[in-house]
C-alpha positions in Angstrom: 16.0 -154.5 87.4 19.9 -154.1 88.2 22.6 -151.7 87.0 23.3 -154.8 84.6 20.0 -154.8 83.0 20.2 -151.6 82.5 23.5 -151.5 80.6 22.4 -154.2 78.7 19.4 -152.4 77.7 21.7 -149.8 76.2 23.8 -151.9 74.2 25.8 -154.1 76.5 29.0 -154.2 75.0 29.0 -151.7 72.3 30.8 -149.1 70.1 31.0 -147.2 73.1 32.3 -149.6 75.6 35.5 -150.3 73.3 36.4 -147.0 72.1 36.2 -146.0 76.1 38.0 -149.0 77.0 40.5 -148.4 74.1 41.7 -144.6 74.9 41.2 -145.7 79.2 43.9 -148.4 78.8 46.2 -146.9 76.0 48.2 -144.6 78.9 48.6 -147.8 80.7 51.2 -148.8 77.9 53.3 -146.2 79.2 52.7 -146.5 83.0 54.9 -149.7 82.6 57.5 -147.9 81.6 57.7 -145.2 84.6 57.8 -148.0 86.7 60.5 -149.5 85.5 62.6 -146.7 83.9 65.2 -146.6 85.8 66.5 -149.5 85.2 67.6 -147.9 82.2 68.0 -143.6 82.9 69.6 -144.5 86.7 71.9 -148.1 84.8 75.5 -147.9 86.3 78.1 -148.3 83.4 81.6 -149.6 83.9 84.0 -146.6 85.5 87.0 -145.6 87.0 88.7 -142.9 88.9 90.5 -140.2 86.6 93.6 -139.5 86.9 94.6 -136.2 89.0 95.4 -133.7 86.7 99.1 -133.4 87.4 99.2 -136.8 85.6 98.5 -134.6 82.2 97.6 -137.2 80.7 96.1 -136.8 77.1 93.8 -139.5 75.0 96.7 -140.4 73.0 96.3 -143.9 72.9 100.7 -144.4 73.6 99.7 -142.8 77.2 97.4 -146.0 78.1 99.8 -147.3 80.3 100.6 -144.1 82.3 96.6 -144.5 82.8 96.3 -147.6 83.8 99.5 -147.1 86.2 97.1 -144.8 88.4 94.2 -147.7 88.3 94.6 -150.4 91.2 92.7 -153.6 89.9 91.2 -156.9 91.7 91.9 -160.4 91.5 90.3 -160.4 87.8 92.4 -158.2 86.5 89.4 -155.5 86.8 90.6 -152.1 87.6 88.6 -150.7 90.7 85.8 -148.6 90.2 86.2 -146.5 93.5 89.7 -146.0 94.0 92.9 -145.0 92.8 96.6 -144.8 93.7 97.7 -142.0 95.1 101.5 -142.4 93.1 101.5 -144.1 89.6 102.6 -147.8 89.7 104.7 -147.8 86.7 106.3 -151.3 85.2 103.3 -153.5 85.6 102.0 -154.8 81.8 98.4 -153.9 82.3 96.0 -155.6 80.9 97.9 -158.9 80.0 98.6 -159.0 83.6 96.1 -160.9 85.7 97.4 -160.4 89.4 96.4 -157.3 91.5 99.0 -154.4 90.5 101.3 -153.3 93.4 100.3 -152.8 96.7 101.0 -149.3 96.5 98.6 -146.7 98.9 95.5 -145.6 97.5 93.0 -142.8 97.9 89.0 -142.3 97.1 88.3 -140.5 93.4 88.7 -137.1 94.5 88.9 -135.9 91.2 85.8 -137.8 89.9 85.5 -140.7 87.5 85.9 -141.6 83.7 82.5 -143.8 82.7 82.0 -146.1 79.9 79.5 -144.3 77.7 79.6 -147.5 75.0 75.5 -148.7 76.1 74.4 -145.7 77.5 75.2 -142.2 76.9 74.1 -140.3 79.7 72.5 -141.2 82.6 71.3 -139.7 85.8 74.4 -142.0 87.5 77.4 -140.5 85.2 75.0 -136.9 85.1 75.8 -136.4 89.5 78.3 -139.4 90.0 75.9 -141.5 91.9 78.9 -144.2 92.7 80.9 -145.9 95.0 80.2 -143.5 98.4 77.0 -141.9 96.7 75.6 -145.0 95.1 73.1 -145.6 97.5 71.6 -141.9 96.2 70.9 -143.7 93.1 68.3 -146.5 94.4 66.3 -142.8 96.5 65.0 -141.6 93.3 63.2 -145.1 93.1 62.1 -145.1 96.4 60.8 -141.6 96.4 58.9 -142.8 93.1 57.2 -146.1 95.1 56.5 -143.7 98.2 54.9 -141.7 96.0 52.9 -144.3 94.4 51.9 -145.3 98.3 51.0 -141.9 98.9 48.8 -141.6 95.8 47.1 -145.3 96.3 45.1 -143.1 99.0 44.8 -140.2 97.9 43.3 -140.9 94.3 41.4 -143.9 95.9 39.3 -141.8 98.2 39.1 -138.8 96.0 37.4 -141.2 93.4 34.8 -142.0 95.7 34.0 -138.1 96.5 34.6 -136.5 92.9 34.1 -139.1 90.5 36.4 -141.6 88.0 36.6 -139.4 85.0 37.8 -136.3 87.1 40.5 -137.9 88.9 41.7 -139.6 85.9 42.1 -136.2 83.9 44.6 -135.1 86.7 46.5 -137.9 86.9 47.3 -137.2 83.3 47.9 -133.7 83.5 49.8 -134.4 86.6 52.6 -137.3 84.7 52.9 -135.1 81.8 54.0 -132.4 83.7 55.9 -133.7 86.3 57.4 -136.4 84.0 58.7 -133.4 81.6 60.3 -132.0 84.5 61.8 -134.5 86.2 63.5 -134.9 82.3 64.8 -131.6 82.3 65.9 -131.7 86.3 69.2 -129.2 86.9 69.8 -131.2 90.0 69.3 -134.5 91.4 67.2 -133.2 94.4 64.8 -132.0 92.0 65.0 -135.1 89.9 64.1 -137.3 93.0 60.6 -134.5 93.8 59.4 -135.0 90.9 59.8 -138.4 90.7 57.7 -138.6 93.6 54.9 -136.4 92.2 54.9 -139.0 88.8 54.0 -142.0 91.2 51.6 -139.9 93.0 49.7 -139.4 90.0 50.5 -142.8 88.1 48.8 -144.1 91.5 45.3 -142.9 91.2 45.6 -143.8 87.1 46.3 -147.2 87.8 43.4 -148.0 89.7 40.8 -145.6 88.0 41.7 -146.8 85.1 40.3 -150.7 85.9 37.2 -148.9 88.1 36.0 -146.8 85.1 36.4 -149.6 82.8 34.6 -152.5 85.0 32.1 -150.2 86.0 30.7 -149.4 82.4 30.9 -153.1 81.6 28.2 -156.0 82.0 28.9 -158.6 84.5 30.1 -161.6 81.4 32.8 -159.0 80.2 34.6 -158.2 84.0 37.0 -160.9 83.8 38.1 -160.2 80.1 38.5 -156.2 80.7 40.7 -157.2 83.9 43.0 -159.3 82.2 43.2 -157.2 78.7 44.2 -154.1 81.6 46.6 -156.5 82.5 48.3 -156.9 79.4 48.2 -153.5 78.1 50.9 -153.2 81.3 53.1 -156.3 79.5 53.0 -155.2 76.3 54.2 -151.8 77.6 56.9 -153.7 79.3 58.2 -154.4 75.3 57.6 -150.5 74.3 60.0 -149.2 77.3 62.7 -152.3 76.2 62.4 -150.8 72.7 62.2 -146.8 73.4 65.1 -147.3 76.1 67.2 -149.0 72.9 66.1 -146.2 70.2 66.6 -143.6 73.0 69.4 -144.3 75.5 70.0 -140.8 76.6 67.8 -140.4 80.1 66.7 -136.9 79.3 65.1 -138.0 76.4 63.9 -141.4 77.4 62.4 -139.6 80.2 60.5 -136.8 78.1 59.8 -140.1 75.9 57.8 -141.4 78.4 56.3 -138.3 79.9 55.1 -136.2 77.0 52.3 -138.3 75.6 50.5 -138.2 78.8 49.6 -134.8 77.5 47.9 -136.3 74.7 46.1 -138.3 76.8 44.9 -134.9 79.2 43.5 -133.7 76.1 41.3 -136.6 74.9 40.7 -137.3 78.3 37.7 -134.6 78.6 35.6 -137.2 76.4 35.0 -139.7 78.8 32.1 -140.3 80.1 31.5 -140.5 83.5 30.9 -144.0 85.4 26.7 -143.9 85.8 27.0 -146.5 88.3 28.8 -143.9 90.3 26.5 -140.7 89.5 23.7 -143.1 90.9 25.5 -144.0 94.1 25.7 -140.4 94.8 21.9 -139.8 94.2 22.7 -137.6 90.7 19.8 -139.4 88.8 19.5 -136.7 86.6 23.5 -136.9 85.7 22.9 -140.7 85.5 20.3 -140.5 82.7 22.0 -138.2 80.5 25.4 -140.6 80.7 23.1 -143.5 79.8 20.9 -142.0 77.1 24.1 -140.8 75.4 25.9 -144.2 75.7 23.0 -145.8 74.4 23.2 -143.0 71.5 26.9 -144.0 70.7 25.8 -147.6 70.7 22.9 -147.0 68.3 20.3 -147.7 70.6 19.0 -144.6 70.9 15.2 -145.7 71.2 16.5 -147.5 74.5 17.9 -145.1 75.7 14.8 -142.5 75.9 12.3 -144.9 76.8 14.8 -143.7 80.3 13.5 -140.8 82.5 14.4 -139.6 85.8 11.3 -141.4 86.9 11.5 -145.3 85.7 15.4 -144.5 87.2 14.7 -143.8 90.5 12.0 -146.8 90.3 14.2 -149.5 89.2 17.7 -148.0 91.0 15.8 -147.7 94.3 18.7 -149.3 95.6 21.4 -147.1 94.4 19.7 -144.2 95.9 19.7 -145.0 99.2 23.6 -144.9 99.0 23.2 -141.2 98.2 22.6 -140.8 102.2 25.4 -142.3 103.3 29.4 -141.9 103.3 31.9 -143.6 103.9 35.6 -143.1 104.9 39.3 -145.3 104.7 38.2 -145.6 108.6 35.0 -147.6 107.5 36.8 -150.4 106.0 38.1 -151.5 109.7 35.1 -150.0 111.7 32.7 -151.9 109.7 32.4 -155.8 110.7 31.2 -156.5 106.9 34.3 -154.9 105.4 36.5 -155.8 108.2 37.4 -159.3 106.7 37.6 -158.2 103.1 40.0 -155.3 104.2 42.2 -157.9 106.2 41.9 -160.7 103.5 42.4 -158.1 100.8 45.2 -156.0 102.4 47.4 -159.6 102.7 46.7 -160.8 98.9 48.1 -157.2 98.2 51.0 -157.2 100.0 51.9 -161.1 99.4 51.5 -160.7 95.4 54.1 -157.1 95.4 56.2 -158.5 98.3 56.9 -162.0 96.6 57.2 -160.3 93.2 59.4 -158.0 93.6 61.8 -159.8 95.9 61.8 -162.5 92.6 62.4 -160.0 89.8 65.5 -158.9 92.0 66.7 -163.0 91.3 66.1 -163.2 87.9 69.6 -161.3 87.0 70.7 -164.3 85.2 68.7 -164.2 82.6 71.0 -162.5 80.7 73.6 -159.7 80.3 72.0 -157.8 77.9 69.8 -155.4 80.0 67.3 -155.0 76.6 67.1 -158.7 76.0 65.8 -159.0 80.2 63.4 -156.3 79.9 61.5 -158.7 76.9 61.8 -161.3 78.8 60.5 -159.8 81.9 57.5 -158.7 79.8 57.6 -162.1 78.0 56.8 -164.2 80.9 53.4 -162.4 81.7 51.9 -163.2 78.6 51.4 -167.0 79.0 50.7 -166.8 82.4 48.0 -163.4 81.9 46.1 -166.0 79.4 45.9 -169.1 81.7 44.7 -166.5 84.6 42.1 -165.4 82.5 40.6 -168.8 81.1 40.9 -169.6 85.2 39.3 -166.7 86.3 36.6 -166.7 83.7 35.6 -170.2 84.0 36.2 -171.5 87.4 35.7 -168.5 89.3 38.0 -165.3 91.5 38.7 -167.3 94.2 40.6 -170.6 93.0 42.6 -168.0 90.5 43.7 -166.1 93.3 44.3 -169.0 95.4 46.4 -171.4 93.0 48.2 -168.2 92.0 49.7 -167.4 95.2 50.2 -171.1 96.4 51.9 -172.2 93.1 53.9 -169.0 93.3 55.0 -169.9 96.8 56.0 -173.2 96.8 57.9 -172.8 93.4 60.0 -170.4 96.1 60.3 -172.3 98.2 61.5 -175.4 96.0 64.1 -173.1 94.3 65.9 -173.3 97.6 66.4 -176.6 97.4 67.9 -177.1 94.4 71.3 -177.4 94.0 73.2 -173.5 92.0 74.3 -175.5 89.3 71.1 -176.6 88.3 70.8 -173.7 85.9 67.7 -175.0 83.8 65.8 -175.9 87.1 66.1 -173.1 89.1 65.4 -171.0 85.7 62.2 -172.9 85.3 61.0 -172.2 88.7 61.6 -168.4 89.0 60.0 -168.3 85.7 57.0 -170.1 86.8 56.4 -168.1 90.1 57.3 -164.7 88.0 54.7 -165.7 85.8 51.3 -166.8 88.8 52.5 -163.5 90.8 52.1 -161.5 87.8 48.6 -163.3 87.1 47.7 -162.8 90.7 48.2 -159.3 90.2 46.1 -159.3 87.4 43.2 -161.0 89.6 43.4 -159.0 92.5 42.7 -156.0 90.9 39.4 -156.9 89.6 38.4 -159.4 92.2 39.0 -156.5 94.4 36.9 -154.3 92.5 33.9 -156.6 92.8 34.2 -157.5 96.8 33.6 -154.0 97.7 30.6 -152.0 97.1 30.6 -149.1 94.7 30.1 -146.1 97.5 33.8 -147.6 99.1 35.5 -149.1 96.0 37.8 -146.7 94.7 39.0 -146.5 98.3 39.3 -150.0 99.2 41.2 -150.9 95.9 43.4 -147.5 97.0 44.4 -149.1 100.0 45.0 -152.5 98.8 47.4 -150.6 96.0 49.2 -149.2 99.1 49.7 -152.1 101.2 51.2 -153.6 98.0 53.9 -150.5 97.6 54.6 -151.1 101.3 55.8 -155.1 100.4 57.2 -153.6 97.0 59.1 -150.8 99.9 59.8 -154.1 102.5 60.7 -156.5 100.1 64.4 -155.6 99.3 65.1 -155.4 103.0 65.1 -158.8 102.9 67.8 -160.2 101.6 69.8 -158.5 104.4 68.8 -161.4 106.5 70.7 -163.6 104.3 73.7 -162.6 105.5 72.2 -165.0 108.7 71.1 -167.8 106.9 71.8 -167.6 103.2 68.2 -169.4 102.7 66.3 -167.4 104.5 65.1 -165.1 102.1 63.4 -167.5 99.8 62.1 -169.1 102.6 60.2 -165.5 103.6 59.3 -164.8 99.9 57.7 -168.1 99.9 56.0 -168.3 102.7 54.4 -165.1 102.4 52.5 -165.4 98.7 51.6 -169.1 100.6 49.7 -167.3 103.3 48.0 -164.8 101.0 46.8 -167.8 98.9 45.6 -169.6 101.9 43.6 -166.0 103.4 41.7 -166.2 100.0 39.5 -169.4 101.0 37.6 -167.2 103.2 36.4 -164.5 100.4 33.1 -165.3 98.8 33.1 -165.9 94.8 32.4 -163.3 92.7 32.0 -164.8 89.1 28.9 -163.5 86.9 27.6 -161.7 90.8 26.2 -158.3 90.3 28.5 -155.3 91.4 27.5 -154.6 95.3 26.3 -151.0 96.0 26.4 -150.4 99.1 27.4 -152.1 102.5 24.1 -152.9 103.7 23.9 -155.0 100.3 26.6 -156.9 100.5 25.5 -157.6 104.3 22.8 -158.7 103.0 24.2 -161.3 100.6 26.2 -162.9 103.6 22.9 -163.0 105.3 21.4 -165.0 102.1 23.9 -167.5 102.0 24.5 -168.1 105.5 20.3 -168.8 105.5 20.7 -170.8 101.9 23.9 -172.7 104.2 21.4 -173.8 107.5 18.7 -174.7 105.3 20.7 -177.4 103.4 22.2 -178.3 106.8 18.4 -179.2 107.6 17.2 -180.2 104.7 20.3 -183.1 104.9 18.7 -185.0 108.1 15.3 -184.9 106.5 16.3 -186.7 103.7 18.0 -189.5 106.3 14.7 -189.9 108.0 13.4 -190.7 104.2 15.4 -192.9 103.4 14.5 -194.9 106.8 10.7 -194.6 106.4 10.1 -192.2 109.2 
């Protein structure tokens, strides 16, 4: 009897499963909005220098001119946003006038700026002037927050493994709450950008426990379908940030907006249950009996769930016991020969899918002015491409879902280059399209990684695939500084990556309606099977010949 049998003996899928899958995935509604936050608490409105204060000018609204006499403006008839003259250029009719205004000298905004607080309110931008010579400040807060997430891919991963899915979970949302809060009430922008590293730390290691706990408690028909309704608990949230950012355009309180629930979530956290799959990896038999008995209580099949002992546990788990002697460590996944090639195959999906993806999203500016209306649309684009993922992955199998993502993906890259700028619709339809199979490939990877590697290294292998996807996510905007050598060539690097991930992928097994692997020696095993089941058709092939001859 497998783990499957056995949670199929206790109800399958059941009252249990949902409610745990339910409260597991509702924080992931908000982790789409951390990530993407700053697109709206760090947005850069229109400004100018102000005037020195010997200009004493007031906001009587006859003055304008004396105001705009102090504002040098480009060849639109913008005024600049990062200097200023140093004497007034009086007798220019600004803003009828479209021609630059005098060519008088002009000096840096020592005196600050004036911003346009029309959209947005406040934001961390107009809060420490993070413009013109400090506007590369702005983009370290989002850094910090994706080195954190790095940092945490590894951590959390590997602390799973040791201490369990459950634990690691109820810090990470202890962790965002509190870290979150502060980095909404931050005095300074040095403490803004620490704490913004702690949040993707912790948002980390509840990304991928989320999934583990989730798959783990699930029977092998339902993997695919918990995967991809993970997935889109992250698009949805995409919508909830669009519309919170709109109700709440202040940063401080779009911030707390986003952080405060999480402790909420700490609280009802302390009623989950515990993977059993992983209390049996360890050897806690007794610990795995009393998670089963009192799943198979919630799912009213209580009578199942005593005819379980410690005994009958250990006799049809045999396997899961003998992981209990071993351990394994990050170091295993390159030292072993059996996890070497998942690691490799694994690490370059990972990167491929964040690399290609991001560097897209950072294309798609023309989809519209209005930054609310490209955050739906953002979100909007997963949904399609989410369900025809899941009907792929469900049906045909891991492997050609991962595959056709990332090649489709690629080469709708790489044909975006050569289509002519005016062809609005066209190159529209493309970016759309690869948007859409890199956000599907993200959904796959996660869960086909989960079932490649056994359970006594999973939390740590998906850790490490999360990280080498923040390093491409890190890499990826670097990019488009080699355009300044060939305009093309950063399309043609954001193509051919996703292209190679997609062709790695023909040399991982399927996974499709395959028991979870346990340990190492298991899933060594399996290659063994097949590579046997592989020379014995090989054989049996020349036999038949001979048959066919009359020998």
């Amino acid at each position: 009897m497998t783990f499957n049998d056995i949670l199929l003996q206790v109800g399958g899928v059941g009252r249990f499963q949902w409610a745990q899958f339910t409260l597991v995935a509702i924080p992931m509604l908000l982790m789409a909005s951390h990530n993407t936050i700053q697109n709206f608490t760090a947005a850069i409105p229109r400004h100018h220098c102000r005037p020195p204060p010997s200009a004493n000018l007031s906001e009587d609204s006859s003055e304008s001119e004396e105001l705009w006499a102090w504002l040098p403006r480009d060849e639109q008839g913008r005024p600049e946003s990062c200097r200023r003259f140093i004497t007034p250029q009086r007798g220019l009719h600004w803003p009828n006038d479209t021609e630059a205004n005098g060519t008088g000298a002009t000096e840096a905004c020592i005196d600050g700026w004036t911003y346009d607080h029309s959209t947005f309110p406040a934001t961390i931008v107009t809060e420490w002037d993070l413009v013109c010579s400090h506007r590369a400040l702005r983009q370290l807060g989002q850094s910090l927050y994706m080195l954190g997430v790095f940092v945490g891919a590894s951590l959390f991963g590997t602390l799973a493994d040791r201490l369990g899915r459950r634990k690691v979970l109820i810090w990470t949302y202890l962790q965002t709450a509190a870290s979150g809060t502060c980095c909404a009430f931050s005095p300074n922008f040095s403490t803004y950008c620490v704490f913004r590293f702690l949040t993707g730390v912790a948002l980390s290691g509840m990304s991928i426990n989320c999934l583990t706990l989730n798959v783990e408690w699930m029977p092998i028909h339902m993997r695919a379908t918990v995967g991809t309704l993970v997935g889109y608990t992250y698009s949805v949230g995409q919508f909830i940030l669009a519309g919170c950012a709109y109700a709440v355009p202040h940063w401080r309180w779009l911030q707390f907006l986003a952080s405060v629930p999480f402790f909420i979530f700490f609280l009802y956290s302390w009623l989950y249950i515990e993977s059993a799959r992983w209390y049996s990896s360890t050897g806690r038999l007794d610990l795995t009996l009393r998670a089963l008995q009192k799943v198979a209580w919630i799912n009213g099949k209580q009578e199942e769930g005593e005819k379980l002992s410690v005994e009958v546990l250990q006799t049809k788990l045999h396997k899961e016991m003998t992981l209990s002697k071993s351990r394994h460590t990050t170091l295993d996944l390159v030292r072993l020969p059996t996890l070497r090639g998942l690691f490799c195959c694994l690490s370059l999906i990972w990167f491929a899918t964040s690399f290609a993806y991001y560097g897209l999203v950072m294309d798609l500016q023309y989809f519209g002015t209005n930054i609310y209306l490209t955050q739906v649309i953002f979100g909007a684009v997963d949904l399609p491409a989410k369900l025809i993922g899941f009907l792929v992955i469900n049906y045909l199998g891991r492997r050609p879902a991962q595959m056709a993502s990332l090649l489709v993906a690629g080469i709708s890259i790489l044909v975006n280059t050569l289509v002519p700028k005016d062809w609005g619709i066209m190159r529209t339809s493309l970016a759309v399209l690869g948007k859409g199979c890199l956000a599907a490939s993200f959904n796959c990877v996660f869960l086909y990684t989960g079932e490649l590697y056994p359970t006594v290294i999973r939390q740590t292998g998906l850790g490490m695939g999360s990280m080498m996807a923040r390093v491409g996510s890190i890499i990826s905007p670097l990019v488009n500084m080699t355009g300044e050598f060939y305009p093309a060539l950063p399309s043609l690097i954001y193509g051919a990556v996703p292209i190679a991930g997609g062709a790695v992928t023909f040399f991982l097994p399927e996974t499709l309606n395959m028991p979870l692997p346990d340990s190492v020696e298991e899933l060594k095993a399996r290659r063994r099977g097949k590579k046997k089941q592989k020379e014995e058709g090989e054989q049996t092939i020349p036999l038949q010949s001979l048959r066919k001859d009359g020998l």
